[in-house]
C-alpha positions as CSV (number, residue, x, y, z in Angstrom):
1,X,-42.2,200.8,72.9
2,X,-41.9,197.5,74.4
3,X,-44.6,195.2,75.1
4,X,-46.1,193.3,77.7
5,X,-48.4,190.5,78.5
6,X,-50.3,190.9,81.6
7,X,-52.3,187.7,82.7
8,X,-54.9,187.8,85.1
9,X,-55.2,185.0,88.0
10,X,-58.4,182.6,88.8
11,X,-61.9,184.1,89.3
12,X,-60.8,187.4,88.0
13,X,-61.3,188.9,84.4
14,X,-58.9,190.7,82.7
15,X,-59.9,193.7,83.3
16,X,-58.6,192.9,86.9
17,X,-55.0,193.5,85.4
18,X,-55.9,197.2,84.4
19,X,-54.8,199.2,87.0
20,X,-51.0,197.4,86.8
21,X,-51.3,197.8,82.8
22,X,-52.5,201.7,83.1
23,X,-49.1,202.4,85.5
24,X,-46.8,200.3,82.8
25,X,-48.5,202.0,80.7
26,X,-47.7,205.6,81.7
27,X,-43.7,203.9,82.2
28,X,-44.1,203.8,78.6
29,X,-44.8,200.0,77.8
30,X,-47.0,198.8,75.7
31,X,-49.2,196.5,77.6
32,X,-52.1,193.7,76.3
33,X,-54.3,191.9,78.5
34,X,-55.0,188.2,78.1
35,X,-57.7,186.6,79.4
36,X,-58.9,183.1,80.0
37,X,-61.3,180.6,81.9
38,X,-59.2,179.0,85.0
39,X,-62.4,177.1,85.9
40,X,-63.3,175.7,82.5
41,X,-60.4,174.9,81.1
42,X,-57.3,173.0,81.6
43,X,-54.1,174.7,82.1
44,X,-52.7,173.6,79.1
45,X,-55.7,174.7,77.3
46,X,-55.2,178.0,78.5
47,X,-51.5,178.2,77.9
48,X,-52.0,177.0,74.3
49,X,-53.8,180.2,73.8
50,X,-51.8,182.4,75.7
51,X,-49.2,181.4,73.0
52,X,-51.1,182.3,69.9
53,X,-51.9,185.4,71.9
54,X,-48.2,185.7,72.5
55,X,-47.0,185.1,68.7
56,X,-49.4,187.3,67.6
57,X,-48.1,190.5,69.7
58,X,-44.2,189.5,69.0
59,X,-41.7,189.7,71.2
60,X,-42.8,190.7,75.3
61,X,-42.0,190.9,78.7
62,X,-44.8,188.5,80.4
63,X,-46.4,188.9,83.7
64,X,-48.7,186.4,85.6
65,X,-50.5,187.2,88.4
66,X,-51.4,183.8,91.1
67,X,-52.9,181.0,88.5
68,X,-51.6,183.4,85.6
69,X,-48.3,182.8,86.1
70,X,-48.6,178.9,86.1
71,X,-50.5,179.9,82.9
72,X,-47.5,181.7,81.7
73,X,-45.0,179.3,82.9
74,X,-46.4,176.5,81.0
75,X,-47.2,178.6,78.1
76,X,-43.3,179.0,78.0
77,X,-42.0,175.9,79.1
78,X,-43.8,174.3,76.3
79,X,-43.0,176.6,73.8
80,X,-39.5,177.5,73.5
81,X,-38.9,179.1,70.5
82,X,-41.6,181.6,71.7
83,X,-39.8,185.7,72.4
84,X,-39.9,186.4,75.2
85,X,-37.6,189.5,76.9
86,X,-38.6,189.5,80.9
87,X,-40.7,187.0,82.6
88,X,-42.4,188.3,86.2
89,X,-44.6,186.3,88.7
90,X,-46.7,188.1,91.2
91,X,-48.2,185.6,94.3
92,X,-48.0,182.6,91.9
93,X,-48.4,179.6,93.6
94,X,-45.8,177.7,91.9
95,X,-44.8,174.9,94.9
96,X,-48.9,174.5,95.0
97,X,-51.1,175.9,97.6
98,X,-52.3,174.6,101.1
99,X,-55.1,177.3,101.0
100,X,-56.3,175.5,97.3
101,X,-55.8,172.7,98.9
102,X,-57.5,172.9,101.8
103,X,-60.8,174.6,100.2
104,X,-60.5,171.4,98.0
105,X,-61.8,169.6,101.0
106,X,-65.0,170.7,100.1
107,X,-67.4,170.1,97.0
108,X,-68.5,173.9,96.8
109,X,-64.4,174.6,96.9
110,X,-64.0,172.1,94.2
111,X,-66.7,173.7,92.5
112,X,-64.8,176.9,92.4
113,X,-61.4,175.9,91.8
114,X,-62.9,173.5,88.1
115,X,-60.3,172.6,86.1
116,X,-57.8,173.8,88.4
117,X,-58.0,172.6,91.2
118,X,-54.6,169.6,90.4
119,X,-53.0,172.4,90.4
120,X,-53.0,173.4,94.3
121,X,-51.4,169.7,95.1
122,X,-48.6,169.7,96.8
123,X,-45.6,168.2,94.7
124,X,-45.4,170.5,91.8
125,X,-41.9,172.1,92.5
126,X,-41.3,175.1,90.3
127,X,-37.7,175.0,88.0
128,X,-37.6,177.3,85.8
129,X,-35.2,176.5,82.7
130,X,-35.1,179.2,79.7
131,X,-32.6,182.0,79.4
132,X,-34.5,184.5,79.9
133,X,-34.4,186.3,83.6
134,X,-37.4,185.1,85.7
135,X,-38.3,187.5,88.7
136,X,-40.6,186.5,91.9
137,X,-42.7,189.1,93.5
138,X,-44.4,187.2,97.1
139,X,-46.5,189.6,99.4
140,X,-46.7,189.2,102.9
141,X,-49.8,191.0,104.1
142,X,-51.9,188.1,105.1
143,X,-55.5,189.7,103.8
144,X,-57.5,186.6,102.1
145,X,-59.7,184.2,101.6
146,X,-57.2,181.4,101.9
147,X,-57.0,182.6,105.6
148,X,-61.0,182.2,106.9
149,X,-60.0,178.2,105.9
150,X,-57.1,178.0,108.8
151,X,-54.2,179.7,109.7
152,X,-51.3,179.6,106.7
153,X,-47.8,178.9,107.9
154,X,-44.7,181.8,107.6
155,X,-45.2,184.6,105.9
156,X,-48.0,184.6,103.5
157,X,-50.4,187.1,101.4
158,X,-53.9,185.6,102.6
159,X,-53.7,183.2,100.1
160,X,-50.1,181.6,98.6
161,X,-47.3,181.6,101.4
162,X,-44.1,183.0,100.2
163,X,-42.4,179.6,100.0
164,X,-44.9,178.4,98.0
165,X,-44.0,181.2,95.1
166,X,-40.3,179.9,95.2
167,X,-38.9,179.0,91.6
168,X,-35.7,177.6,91.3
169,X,-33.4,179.1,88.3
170,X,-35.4,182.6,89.1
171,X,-33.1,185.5,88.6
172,X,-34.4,187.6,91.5
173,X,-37.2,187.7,93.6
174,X,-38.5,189.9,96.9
175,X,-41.5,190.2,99.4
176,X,-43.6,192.9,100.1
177,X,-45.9,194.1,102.1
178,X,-49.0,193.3,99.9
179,X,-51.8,190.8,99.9
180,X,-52.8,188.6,97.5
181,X,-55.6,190.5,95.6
182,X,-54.0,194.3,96.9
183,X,-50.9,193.6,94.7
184,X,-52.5,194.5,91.7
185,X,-53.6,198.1,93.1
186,X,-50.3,198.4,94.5
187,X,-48.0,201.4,93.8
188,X,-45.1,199.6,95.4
189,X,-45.6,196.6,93.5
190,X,-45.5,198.3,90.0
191,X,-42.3,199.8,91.0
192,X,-40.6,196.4,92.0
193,X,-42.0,195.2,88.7
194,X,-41.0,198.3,86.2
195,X,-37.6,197.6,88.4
196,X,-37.2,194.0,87.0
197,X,-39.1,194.5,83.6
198,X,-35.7,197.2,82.8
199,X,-32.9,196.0,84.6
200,X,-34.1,192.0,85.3
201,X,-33.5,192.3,89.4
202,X,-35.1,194.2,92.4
203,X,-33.9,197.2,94.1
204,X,-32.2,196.4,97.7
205,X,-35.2,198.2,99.1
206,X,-37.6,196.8,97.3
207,X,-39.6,196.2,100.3
């Protein structure tokens, strides 16, 4: 049975990955839910222990949703010699995020986004490096709270715009019709992802 890490994004528990784990699950993976403070601790902090968590399971596909996939791309990028099989990145703000940004502007938004908040800056474009196939799932349903702080440009799940998920040296990636917090419930989404997780690209109709 193959494993995977499933890693939750910021103000969420872990838990918050369980409905995505329970339909791997029944696909017949093997999945483990990391959790961490995005507030309280740096994101090398929490990539550090997402790497012991990592060792500790063996080798695993890996998949990061919004600040858990910068979590799991610096958990990676600074620890190559860690097994990895399939890496997959659902609404991950990788280019940095106007809506974190923008609720930056104020000291209750800077309140919420702790330790993270450097990491919404602009400037912080995404390569991605290691062997292993990386895959990019954007949604485009623009349900958020990144959208009662002004209007997002291009397509955008609420939150993270679709260019702002864009990692060079990804081996696939698609857009669906999903916002930011609904791709975790999503049927659809766990499809695209099994997809990738077993073959390392999207189906044509993905969306």
């Amino acid at each position: 049975m193959k494993s995977v890490i499933l890693v939750h994004g910021l103000w969420m528990p872990g838990l918050a990955m369980s409905p995505m784990a329970g339909r791997l699950s029944r696909a017949g993976y093997h999945c483990h839910l990391f959790d961490y403070a995005g507030r309280e601790r740096p994101l090398a902090a929490n990539a550090e222990r997402l790497a012991h968590f990592a060792r500790n399971v063996g080798p695993a596909d890996f998949v990061g949703h919004s600040l858990g996939g910068l979590v799991v791309l610096e958990a990676l990028n600074a620890n190559p010699a860690l097994a990895v099989n399939r890496v997959a990145l659902l609404g991950t703000p990788a280019r940095g995020c106007l809506a974190g940004r923008r609720l930056a502007n104020y000291g209750f938004g800077r309140w919420m986004l702790g330790e993270s908040e450097a990491l919404w800056r602009e400037g912080r474009a995404a390569r991605w490096t290691r062997p292993e196939p990386l895959g990019v799932i954007a949604g485009a349903l623009p349900l958020g709270l990144g959208r009662t702080l002004g209007r997002l440009p291009g397509a955008n799940d609420g939150v993270v715009c679709v260019e702002e998920t864009r990692i060079e040296g990804a081996a696939a990636s698609t857009v669906l019709a999903v916002s930011h917090s609904g791709m975790l419930l999503s049927a659809r989404v766990a499809r695209a992802l099994q997809t990738f997780l077993e073959t390392g690209g999207f189906a044509p109709n993905a969306r």
